[in-house]
C-alpha positions as CSV (number, residue, x, y, z in Angstrom):
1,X,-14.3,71.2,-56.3
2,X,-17.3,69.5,-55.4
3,X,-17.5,66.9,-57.8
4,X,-13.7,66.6,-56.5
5,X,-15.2,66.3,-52.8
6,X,-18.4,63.7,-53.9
7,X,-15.5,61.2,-55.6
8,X,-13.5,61.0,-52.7
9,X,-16.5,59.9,-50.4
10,X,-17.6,57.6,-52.9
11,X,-14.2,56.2,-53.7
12,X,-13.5,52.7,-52.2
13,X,-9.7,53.1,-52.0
14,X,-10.0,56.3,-49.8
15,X,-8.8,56.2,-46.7
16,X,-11.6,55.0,-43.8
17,X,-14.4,56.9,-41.4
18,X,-12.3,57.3,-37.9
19,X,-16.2,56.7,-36.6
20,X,-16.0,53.4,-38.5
21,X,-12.3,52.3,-37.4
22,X,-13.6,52.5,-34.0
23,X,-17.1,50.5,-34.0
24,X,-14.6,47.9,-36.1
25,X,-12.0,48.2,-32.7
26,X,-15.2,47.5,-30.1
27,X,-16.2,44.8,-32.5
28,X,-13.3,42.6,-32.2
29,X,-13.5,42.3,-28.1
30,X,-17.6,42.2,-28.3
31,X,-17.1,39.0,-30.8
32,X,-14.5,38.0,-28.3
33,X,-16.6,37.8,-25.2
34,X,-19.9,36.5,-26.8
35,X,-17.3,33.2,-28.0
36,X,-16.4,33.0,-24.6
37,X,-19.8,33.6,-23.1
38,X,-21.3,31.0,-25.0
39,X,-17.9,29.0,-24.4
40,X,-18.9,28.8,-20.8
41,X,-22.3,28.5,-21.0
42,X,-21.1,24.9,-23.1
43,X,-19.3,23.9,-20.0
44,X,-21.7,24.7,-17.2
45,X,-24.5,22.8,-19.8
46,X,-21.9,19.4,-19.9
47,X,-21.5,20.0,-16.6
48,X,-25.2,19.8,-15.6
49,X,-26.4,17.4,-18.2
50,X,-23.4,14.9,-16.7
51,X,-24.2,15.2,-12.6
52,X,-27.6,14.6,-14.1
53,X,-26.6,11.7,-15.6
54,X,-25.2,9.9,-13.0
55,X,-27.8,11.1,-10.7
56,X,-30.7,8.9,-13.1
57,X,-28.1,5.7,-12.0
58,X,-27.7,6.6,-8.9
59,X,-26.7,2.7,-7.5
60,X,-24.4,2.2,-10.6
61,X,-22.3,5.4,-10.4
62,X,-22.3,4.9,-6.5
63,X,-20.7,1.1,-6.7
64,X,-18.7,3.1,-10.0
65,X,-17.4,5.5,-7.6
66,X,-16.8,3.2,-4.7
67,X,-14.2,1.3,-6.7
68,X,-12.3,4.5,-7.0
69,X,-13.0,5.2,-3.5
70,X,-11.4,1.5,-2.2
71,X,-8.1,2.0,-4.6
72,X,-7.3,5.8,-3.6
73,X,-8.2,5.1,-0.3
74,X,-5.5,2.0,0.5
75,X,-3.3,4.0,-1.6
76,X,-3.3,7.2,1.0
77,X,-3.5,5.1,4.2
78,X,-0.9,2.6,2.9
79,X,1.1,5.7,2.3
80,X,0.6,7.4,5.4
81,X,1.4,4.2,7.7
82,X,4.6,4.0,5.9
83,X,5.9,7.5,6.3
84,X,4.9,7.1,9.7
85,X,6.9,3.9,9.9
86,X,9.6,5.5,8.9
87,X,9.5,8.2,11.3
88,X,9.5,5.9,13.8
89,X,12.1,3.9,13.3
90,X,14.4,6.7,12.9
91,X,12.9,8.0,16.4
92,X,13.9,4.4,17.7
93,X,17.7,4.4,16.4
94,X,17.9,7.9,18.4
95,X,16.8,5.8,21.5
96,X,19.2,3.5,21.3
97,X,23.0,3.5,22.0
98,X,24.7,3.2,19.1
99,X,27.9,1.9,20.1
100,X,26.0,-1.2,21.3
101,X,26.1,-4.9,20.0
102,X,24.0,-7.5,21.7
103,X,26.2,-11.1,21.3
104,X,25.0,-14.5,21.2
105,X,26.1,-17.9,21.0
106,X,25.3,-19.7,17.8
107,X,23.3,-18.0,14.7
108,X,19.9,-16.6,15.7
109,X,17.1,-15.5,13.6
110,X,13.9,-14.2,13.9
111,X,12.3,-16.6,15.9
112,X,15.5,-17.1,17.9
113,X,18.4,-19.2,18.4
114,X,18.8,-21.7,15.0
115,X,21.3,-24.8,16.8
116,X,22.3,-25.0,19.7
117,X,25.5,-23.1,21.4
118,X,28.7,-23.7,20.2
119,X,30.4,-21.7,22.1
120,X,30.3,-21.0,26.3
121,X,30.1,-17.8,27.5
122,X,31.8,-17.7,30.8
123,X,33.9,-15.1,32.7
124,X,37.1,-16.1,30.4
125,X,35.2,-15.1,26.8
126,X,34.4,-11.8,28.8
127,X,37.3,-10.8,29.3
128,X,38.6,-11.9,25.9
129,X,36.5,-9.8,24.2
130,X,36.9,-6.6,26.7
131,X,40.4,-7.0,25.7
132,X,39.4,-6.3,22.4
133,X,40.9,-3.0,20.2
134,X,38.0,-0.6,20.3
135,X,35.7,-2.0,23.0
136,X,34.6,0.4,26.0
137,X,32.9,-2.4,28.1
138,X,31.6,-5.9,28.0
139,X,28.1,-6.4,29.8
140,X,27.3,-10.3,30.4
141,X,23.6,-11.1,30.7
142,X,21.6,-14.2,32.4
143,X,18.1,-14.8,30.4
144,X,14.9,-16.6,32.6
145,X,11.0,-16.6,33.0
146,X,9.5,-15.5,35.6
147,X,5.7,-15.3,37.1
148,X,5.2,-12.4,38.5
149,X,2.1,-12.4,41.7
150,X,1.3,-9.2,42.7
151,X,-1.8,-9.2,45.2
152,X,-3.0,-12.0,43.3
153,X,-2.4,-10.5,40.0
154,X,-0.4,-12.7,37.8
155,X,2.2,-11.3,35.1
156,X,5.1,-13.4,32.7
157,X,8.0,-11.7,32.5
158,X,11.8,-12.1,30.5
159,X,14.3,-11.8,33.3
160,X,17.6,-10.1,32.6
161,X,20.2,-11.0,35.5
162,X,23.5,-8.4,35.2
163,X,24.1,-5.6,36.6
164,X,21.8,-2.8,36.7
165,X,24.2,0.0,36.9
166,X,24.7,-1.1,33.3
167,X,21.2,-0.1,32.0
168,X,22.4,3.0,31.3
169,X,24.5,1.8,28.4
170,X,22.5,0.1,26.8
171,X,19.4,2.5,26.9
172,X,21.1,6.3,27.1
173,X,17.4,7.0,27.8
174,X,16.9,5.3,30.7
175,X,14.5,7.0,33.6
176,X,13.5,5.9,36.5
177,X,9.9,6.8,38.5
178,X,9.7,8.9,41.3
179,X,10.7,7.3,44.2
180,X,13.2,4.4,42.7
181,X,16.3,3.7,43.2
182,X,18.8,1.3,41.7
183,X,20.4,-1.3,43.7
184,X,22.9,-3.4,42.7
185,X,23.9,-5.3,45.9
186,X,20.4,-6.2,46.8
187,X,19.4,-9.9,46.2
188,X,16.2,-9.3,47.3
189,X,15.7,-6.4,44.6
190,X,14.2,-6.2,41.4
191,X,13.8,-3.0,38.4
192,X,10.3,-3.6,36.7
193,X,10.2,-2.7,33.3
194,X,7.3,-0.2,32.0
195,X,5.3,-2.4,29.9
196,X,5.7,-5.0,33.1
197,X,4.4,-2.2,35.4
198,X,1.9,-1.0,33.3
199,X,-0.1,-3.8,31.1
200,X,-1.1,-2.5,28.5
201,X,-5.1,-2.5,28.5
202,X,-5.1,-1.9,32.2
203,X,-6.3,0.9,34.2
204,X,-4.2,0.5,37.0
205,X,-0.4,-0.6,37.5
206,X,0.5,-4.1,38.3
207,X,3.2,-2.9,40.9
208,X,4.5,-0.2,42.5
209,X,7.8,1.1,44.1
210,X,8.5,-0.8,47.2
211,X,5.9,-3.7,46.8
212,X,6.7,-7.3,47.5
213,X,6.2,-9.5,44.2
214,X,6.2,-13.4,44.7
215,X,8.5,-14.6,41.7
216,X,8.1,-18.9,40.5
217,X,10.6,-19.7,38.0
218,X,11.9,-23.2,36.7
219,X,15.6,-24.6,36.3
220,X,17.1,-28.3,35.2
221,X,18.4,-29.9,37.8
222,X,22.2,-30.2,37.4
223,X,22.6,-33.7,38.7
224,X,19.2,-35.1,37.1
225,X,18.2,-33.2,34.1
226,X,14.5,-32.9,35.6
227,X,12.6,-29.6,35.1
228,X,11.9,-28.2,38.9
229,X,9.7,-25.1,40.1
230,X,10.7,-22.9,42.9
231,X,9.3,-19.8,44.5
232,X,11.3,-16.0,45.9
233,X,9.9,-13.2,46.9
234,X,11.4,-10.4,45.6
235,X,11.0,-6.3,46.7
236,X,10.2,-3.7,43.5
237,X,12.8,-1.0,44.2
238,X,12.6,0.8,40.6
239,X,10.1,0.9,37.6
240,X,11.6,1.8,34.8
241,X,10.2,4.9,32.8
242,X,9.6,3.6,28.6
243,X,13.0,3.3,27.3
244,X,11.7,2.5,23.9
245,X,14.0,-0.5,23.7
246,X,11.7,-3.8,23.7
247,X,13.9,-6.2,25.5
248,X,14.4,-3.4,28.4
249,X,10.6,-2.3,28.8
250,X,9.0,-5.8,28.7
251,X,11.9,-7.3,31.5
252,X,12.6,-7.2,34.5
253,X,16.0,-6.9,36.1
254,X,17.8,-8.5,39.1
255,X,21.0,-8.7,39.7
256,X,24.1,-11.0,37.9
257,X,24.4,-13.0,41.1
258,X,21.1,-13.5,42.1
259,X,20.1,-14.9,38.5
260,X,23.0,-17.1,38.6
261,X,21.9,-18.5,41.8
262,X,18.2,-19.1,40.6
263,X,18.5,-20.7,37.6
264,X,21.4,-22.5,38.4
265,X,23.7,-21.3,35.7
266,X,27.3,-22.4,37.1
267,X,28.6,-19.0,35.5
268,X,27.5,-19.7,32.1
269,X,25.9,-16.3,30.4
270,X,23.3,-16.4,27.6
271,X,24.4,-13.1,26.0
272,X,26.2,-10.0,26.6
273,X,26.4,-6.3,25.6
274,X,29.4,-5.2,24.2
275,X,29.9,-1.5,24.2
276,X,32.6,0.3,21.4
277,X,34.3,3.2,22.5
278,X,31.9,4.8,19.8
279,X,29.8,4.0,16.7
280,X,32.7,4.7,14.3
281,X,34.3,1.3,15.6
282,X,31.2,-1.2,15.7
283,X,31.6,-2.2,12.2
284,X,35.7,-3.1,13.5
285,X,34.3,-4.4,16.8
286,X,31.8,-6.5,15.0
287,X,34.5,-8.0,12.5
288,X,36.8,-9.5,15.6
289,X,34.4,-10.8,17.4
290,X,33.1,-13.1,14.5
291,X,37.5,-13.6,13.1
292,X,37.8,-14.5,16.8
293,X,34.7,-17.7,17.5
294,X,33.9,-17.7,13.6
295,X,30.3,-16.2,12.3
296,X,28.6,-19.7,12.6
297,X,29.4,-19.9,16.7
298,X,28.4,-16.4,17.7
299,X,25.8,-14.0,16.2
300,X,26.5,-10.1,16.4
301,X,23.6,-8.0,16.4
302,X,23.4,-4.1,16.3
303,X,20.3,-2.1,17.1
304,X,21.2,-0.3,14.1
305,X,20.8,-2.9,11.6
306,X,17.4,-4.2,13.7
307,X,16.2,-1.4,12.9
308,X,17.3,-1.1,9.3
309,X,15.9,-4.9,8.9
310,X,12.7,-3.8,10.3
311,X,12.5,-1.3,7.7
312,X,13.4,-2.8,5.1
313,X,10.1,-5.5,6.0
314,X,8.0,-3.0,6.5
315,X,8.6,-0.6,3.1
316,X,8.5,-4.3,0.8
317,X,4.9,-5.0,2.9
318,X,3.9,-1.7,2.0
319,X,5.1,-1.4,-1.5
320,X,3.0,-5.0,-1.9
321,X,-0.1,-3.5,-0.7
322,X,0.3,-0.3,-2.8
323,X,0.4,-2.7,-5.5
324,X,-3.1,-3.9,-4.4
325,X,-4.3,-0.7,-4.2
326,X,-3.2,0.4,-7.6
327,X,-4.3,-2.8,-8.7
328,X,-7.8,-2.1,-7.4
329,X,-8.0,1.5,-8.5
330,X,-7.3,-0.4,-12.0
331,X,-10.5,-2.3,-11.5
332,X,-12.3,0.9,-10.6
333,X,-11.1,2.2,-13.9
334,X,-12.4,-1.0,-15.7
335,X,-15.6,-0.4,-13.9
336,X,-16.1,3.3,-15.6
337,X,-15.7,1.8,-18.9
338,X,-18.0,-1.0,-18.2
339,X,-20.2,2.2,-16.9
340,X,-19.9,4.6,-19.4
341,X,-19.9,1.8,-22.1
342,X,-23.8,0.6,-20.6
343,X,-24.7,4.4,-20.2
344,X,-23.8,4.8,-24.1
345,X,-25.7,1.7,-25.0
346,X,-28.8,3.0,-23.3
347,X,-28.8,6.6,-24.1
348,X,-28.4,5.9,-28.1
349,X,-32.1,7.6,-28.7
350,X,-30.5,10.5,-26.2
351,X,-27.5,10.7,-28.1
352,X,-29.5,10.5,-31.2
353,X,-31.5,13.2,-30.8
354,X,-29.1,16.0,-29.5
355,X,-27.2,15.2,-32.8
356,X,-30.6,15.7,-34.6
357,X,-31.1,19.0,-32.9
358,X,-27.4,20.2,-33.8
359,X,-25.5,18.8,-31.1
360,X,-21.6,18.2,-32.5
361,X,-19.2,15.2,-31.9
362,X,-17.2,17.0,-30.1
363,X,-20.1,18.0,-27.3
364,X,-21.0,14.3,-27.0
365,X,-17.7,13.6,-26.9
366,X,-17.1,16.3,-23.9
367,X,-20.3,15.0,-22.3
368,X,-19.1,11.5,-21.7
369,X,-15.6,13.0,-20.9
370,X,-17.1,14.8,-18.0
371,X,-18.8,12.0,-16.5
372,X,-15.8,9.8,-16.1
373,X,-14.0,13.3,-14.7
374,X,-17.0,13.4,-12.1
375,X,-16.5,10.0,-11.2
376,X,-12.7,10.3,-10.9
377,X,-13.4,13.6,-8.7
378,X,-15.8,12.9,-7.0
379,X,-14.0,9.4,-5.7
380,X,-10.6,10.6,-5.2
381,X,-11.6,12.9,-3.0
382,X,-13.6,10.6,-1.3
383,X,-10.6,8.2,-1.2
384,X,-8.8,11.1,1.0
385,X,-10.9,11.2,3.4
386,X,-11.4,7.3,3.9
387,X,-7.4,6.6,3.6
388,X,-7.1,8.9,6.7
389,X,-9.5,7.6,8.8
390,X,-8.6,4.0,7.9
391,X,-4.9,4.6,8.6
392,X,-5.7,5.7,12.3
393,X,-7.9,2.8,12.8
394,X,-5.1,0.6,11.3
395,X,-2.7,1.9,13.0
396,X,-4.7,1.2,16.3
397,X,-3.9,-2.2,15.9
398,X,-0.3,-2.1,14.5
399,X,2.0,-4.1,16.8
400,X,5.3,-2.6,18.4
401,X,8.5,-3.6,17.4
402,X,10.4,-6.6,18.6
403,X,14.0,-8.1,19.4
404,X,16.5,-6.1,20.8
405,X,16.0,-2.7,19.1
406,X,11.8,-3.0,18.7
407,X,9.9,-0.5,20.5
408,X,8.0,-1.3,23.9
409,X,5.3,0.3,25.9
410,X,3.4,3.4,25.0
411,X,6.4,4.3,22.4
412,X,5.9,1.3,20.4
413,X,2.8,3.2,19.3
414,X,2.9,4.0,15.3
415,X,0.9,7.2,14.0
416,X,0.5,7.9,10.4
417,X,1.9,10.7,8.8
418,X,0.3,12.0,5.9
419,X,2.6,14.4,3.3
420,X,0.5,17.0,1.6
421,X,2.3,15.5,-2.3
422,X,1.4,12.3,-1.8
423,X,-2.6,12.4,-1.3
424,X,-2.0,15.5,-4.4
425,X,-0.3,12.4,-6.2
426,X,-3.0,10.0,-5.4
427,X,-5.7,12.0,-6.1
428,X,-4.5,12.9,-9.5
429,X,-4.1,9.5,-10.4
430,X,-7.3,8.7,-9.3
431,X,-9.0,12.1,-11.7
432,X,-6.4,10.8,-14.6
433,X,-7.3,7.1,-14.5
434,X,-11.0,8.1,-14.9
435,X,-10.9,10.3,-17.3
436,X,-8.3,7.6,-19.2
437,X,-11.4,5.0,-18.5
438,X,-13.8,7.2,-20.4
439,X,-11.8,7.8,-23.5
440,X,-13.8,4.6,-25.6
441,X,-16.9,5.0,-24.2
442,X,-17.0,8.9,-25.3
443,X,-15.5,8.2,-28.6
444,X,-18.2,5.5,-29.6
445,X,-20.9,8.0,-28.4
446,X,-19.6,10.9,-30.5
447,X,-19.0,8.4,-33.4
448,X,-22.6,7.5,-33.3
449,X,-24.8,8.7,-36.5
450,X,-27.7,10.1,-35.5
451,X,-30.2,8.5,-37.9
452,X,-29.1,5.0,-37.0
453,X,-29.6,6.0,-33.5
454,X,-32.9,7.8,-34.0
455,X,-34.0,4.1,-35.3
456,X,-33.3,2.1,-32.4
């Protein structure tokens, strides 16, 4: 029995210790965490050994990361003008009535009227088109200069002569200050637009309800041709509150009669308003008008497709400067390679002797790696705060909108709107296209044999 016994402990094939299966069991996990002990020791070691590499070139790795900087940062503020762009037109269209159509003689364009009229607008093309399917109302409109003295403050201003009851239709919106009142028998009255009350850049308003404004204007003498100058005073009895319609806000209004009688019009309009019974039928409205005078003689225009012209500016402007911005964070890239590629050449002895001392490619490899990272980090995150700040100073200086359905006054004012996905976007371009830039340079420093380096 005992020999029996000794065998069977000496026997390799017998089954193992229980003490032994479980010192093997703790092993396996103890291996386990030393790996990834020394694992993250590795990384915290790139880590340092990179920031301390840029840190030694500290004027190269700044201009390095300024290039990032300049691409990620257009990039976010180009973005964030343009979504806030967008929100404002749409805030504009909900301004505006839109059932309306502004009507003109002759083609006009951007910078106005391209020939001259073809067509008359007088009482009798009024009433042809109000007798139109699908039209509400037709709202004819005289168009002057006038120089506004206040006190001996002086002000230009676009003149709309109709009537004012009908500024309602045009801007749903429409408020008036305390204390105003609209008038539409009064010759002697006039409704001051916002912008016209309230210059922009001063601190106190130009008029006031119930102030007496001197108005010059000019005319053409019917019988001579000759360009004269006359004088009326005029009485303020409503400022308009911002309607966010540009042609409304920076106007004043006076009534049909009295504009007919100062510029000596003889009953000829320059435009009109013609409301739809709804929005549905402006498309059908739109499409007589033009089968009726023929779309060379008279020009349709909706605030809807102002606005949707507007737009369609502003995103191609904006897409064209992204592409700058992309194009410059491609030159940032560039300049990481031409970075890294220097750093490489000069640190061959460096490079040389950590592969002497054991180091692998795939360290020196890493190292260089994390560099470009650092750069790409350290920029694009820089790039977000820049592109925020710069789009509020840019926006600052953005203009309103103009023509019929532009914003006016203190709502022609764009904010940016930044959307959390598209700095994330940006700034993940930014990290990528680094870490892209640094792909050569790190493979020709891990490529590099140490004893021809250790020679140099």
């Amino acid at each position: 029995m005992g020999l029996r016994e000794d065998s069977l402990k000496s026997d390799g094939n017998s089954a193992p210790n229980p003490k032994s299966r479980l010192k093997a069991a703790r092993a396996v996990p103890a291996a386990s965490r030393i790996r990834k002990k020394n694992g993250s020791k590795n990384f915290k070691q790139i880590f340092v050994l990179s920031f301390d590499a840029l840190k030694e070139r500290k004027a190269r790795s700044a201009l390095t990361i300024l290039m990032v900087v300049v691409g990620g940062g257009l990039m976010i503020a180009i973005n964030g003008m343009s979504a806030g762009q967008s929100a404002f037109v749409t805030k504009q269209l909900n301004f505006l009535a839109p059932n309306i159509m502004f009507v003109s003689s002759g083609q006009h364009g951007f910078r106005g009227p391209e020939g001259p009229p073809t067509i008359i607008f007088n009482s009798e093309v009024v009433n042809r088109i109000k007798s139109l399917p699908y039209v509400q109302q037709v709202i004819p409109e005289y168009q002057g200069q006038l120089q506004l003295n206040a006190m001996g403050n002086v002000e230009n201003a676009q003149v709309m002569g109709m009537d004012p009851t009908k500024l309602v239709v045009i801007a749903p919106s429409l408020q008036l200050v305390p204390g105003s009142s609209i008038q539409a028998n009064n010759p002697a009255g006039i409704l001051v637009g916002d912008s016209v009350a309230n210059p922009p850049g001063l601190t106190t308003p130009f008029v006031t309800v119930g102030q007496t404004v001197k108005a010059t204007y000019s005319y053409a003498d019917p019988t001579t041709g000759k360009l004269l100058t006359a004088s009326r005073s005029f009485v303020v009895t409503a400022i308009l509150a911002p309607t966010g319609n540009n042609q409304i806000d920076k106007a004043v209004v006076i009534n049909e009669a009295t504009a007919n009688s100062l510029f000596h019009k003889s009953g000829k309009y320059d435009s009109m308003a013609v409301a739809a019974i709804s929005g549905d039928y402006v498309d059908a409205v739109q499409q007589e008008i033009t089968s009726i005078y023929g779309s060379n003689n008279i020009g349709v225009i909706t605030p809807k497709a102002i606005l949707q012209t507007r737009e369609r500016f502003q995103s191609g402007n904006s897409a064209f400067i992204l592409d700058i911005a992309f194009i410059s964070l491609l030159v940032g890239a560039v300049g990481i390679i031409t970075t890294l590629y220097t750093s490489v050449n000069e640190r061959v002895k460096e490079i040389g002797t950590m592969k002497a001392i054991g180091a692998k490619n795939s360290f020196i490899l890493s190292l260089f790696m994390s560099e470009a990272l650092l750069i790409g980090l350290i920029g694009s995150t820089l790039a977000i705060v820049m592109g925020v700040n710069l789009a509020y100073i840019l926006s600052g200086f953005s203009p309103g909108g103009g023509g019929p359905g532009g914003g006016g006054g203190a709502s022609s004012h764009i904010s940016p709107i930044f959307i959390p996905h598209d700095i994330l976007n940006v700034w993940i371009l930014s990290a990528l296209l680094s870490l892209a830039a640094g792909i050569f340079p790190a493979w020709k420093a891990s490529r590099l044999s140490p004893l021809e380096a250790l020679r140099r």
